[in-house]
N, C-alpha and C positions, 0 to 999 in steps of 0.2 A: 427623934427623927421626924423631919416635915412629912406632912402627906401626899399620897403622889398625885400629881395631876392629873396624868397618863397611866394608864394600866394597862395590861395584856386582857386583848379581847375588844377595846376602845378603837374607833370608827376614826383615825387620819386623815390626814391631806398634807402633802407636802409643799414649805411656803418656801424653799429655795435648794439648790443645785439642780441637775440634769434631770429631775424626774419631778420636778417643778410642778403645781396641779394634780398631780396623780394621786388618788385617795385608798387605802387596804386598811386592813386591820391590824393591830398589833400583835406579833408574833411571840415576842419577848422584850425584856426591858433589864436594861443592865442600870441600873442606881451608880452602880460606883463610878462608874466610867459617864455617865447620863447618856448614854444610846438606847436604840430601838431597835430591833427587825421587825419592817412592816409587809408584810405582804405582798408582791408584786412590784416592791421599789425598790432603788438599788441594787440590781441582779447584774451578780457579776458573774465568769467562767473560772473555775479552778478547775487543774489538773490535776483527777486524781488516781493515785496508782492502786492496780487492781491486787485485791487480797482473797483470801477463801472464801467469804461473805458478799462482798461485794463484786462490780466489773469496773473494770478500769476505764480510762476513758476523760473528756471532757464534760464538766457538770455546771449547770445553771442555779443558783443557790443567792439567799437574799442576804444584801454584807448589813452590818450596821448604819444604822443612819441618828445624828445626834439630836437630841430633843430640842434643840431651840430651833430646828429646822422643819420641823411638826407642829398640827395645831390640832385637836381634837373638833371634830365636824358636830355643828350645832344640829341636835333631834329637829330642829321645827323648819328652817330652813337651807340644810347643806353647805351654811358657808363654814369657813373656818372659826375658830372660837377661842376665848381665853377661858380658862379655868376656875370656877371660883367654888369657896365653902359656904353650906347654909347651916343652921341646924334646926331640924323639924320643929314641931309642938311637940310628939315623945321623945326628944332626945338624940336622937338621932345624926349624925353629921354626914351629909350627902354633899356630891358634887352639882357644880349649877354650872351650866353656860353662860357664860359674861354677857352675848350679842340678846340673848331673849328670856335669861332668866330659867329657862327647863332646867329640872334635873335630869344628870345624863344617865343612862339606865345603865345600874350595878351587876355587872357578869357575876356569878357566884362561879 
């Protein structure tokens, strides 16, 4: 399996449809399918009917959004960015920002 570019917890911006420029975080990350839920983008309204737990009603809720539509936001200047692999001097294999060469800081 290739390594991901993208991971949950990774700083976005979105480089096309309706929410165009808009930058959140990643929420989740679907491999199989290569989408995203990022935070704050693509909010759609579902109608949902009310149960024991929950209230019924109309809900605000983030849909998927597909990763070629995403760029991960570069540490050093905020613009969009491609993804690339280094591997340290211990060994190590980290992500790097393509625009400025940073590595991009690892969520545990």
């Amino acid at each position: 399996m290739a390594a991901a570019k993208i991971k949950k917890g990774d700083k976005v911006v979105v480089l096309s449809g309706r929410d165009k420029g808009k930058t959140g975080e990643v929420i989740r990350i679907e491999p199989k399918t290569d989408r995203a839920f990022v935070s704050g983008v693509n909010i759609v309204r579902k109608h949902r009917k009310q149960s024991a737990q929950e209230q019924g009603g109309i809900v605000s809720q983030e849909a998927s959004i597909h990763l070629s539509s995403i760029a991960v936001v570069d540490p050093k200047d905020g613009k969009p960015t491609r993804v690339g692999f280094k591997t340290l001097a211990d060994g190590t294999k980290v992500r790097v920002a393509r625009r400025s060469g940073e590595v991009i800081s690892e969520k545990k």
